[in-house]
N, C-alpha and C positions, 0 to 999 in steps of 0.2 A: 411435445417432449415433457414428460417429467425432471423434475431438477432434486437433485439431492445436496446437502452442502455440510457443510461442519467450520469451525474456527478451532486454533488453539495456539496458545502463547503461551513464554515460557522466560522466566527471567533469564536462563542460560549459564554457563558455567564461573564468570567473573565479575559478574554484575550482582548489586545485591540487591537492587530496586529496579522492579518493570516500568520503564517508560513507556513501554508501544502500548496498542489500546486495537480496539476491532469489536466493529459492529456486525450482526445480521441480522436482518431483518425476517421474523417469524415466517412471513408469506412467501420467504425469497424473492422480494423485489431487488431489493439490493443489498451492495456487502461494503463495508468500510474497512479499511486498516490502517493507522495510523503510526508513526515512529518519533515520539519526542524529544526533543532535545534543551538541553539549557538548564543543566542542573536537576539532583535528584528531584523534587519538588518542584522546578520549573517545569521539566520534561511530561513527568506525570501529570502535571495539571491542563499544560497544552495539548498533547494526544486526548484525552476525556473530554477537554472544551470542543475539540473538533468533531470526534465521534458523535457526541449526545448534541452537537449544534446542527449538524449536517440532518441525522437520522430525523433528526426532532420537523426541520425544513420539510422535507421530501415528506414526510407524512404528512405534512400540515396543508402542504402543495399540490399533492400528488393529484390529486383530479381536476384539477384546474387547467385552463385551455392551455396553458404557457407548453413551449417547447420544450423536451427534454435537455437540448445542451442547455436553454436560459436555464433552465429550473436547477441541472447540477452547478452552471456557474453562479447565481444567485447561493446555491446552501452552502458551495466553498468561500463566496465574499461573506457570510454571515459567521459563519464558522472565524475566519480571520480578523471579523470584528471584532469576534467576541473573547479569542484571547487579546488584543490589543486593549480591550474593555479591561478586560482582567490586568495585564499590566502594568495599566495606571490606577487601577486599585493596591496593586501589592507590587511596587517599585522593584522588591528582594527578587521577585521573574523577570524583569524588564527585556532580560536575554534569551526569554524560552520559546521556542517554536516547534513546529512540528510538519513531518510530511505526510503526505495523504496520497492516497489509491481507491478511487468507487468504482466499482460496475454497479450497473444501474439496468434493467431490462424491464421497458414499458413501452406500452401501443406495441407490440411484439416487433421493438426493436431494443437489441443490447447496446449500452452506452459504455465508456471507459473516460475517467477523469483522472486529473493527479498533478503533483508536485512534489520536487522534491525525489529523492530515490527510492521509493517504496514501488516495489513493480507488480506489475500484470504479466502471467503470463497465461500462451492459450495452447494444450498439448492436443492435435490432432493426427489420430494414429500414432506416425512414428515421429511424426514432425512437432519440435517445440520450439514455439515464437515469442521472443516477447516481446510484448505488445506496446508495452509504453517507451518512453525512451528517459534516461536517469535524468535528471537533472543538477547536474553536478559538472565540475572544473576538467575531471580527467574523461569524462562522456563529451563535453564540449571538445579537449583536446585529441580524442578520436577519430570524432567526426571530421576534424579538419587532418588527420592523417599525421599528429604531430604525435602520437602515441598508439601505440600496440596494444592488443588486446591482454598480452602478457604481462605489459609493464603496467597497464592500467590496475590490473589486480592490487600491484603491491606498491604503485605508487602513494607515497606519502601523503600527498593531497587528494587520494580517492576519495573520501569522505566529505569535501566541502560543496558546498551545495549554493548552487546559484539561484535556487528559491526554496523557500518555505513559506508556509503560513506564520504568521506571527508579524510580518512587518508591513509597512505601509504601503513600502513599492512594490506591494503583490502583480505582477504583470499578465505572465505566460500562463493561463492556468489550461492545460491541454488538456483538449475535448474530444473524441471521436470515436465511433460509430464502428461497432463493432461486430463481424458476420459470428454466427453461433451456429454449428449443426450439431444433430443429433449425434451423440456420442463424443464429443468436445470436452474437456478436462479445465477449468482454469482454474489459474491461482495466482491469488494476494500474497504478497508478504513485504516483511520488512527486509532491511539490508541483513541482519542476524541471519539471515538464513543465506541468501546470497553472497554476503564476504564469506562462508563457510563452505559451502556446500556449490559445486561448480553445474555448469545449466545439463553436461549429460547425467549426472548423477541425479538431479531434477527428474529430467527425462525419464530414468530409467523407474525412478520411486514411483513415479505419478502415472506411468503408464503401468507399471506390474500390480499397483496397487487394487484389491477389487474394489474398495468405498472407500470413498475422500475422511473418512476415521482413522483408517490404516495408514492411509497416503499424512496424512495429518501427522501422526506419532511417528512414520518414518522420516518423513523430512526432516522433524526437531529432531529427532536423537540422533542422527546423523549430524546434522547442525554442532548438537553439542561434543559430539564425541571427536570431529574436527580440531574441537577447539572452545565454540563457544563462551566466543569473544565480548558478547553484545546481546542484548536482548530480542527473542527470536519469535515474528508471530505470523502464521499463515492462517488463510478462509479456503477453503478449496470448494469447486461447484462442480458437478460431475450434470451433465445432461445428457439422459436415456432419452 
């Protein structure tokens, strides 16, 4: 399969500072997205410590015997080092975190990691899955059936988050192993683009799209013309 890909982010319509942050990786091994939080200046500096911690890993790693889930859980504990490193150097962040989203595709298998509500999703044919599952108060209250998919939208508390990177009791950092065929669509992004733009309109950009450029610039400006609440950053990976 060849793999085609692109990134783009976008501070959006109310925000005047980009927090989120997004890696790819030249070769297309893998793609990072990140969404920071914790103040102008805290936010920005946690998304870029995890991006450039993680990329920096994987390449450093990358041919060495270790297993793919160790090797992503190791570059996500490094990564969460190294802002906690950073927030005891500069006290004024002590509050800043960040969520994280990788696919990873090595030994020709794809991986997916994450935490935090930045998602994956995987559009095949007509069908759009997403893959990861949020980590957040109203996704926990879901699952147990105490909330509706409707009310979850515009509940109050959709936005808190039962992990991120940045704090100590990093626990849950979800791994798994993800099937890829030829003709497969994914995509990264941050919330900016999910509190805005709802999963069949997703659907519909990502599948009419011809290259993940187009699908790229549609998704944001959609995003923003929504509303464009929050800062909005998609990777998208198209494999022929």
């Amino acid at each position: 399969m060849k793999r085609r890909f692109t990134g783009l982010t976008d501070t959006g319509v109310l925000r005047s500072v980009n927090q989120d942050d997004y890696y790819i990786d030249p070769k297309g091994r893998f793609f990072i997205v990140a969404d920071g939080m914790g103040g102008h200046a805290g936010g920005q500096e946690a998304s870029r410590i995890a991006t450039q911690s993680i990329q920096a890993y994987l390449n450093d790693r990358w041919d060495d015997k270790i297993n793919s889930e160790t090797l992503l859980e190791e570059a996500i504990e490094s990564a969460n080092q190294g802002i906690l490193d950073d927030q005891e150097e500069h006290p004024e962040r002590a509050d800043m975190g960040t969520t994280i989203v990788i696919v990873l595709f090595r030994r020709d298998r794809a991986w997916s990691a994450h935490i935090g509500d930045s998602r994956l999703y995987r559009l095949r044919g007509e069908n759009l899955e997403q893959v990861t599952e949020d980590q957040t108060w109203v996704a926990r209250a879901m699952k147990m059936g105490d909330l509706t998919p409707e009310a979850a939208r515009i509940h109050p508390w959709r936005h808190v988050l039962s992990q991120c990177l940045g704090r100590k009791d990093i626990q849950n950092i979800e791994i798994q192993k993800i099937e890829i065929q030829k003709g497969d669509r994914l995509l990264l992004c941050s919330d900016g683009l999910t509190e805005e733009v709802p999963d069949p309109s997703i659907q519909e950009l990502l599948r009419e799209s011809e290259n993940g450029e187009e699908a790229a610039k549609g998704l944001v400006e959609q995003a923003k013309e929504n509303g464009g609440s929050d800062n909005i950053t998609v990777v998208i990976v198209f494999e022929n």
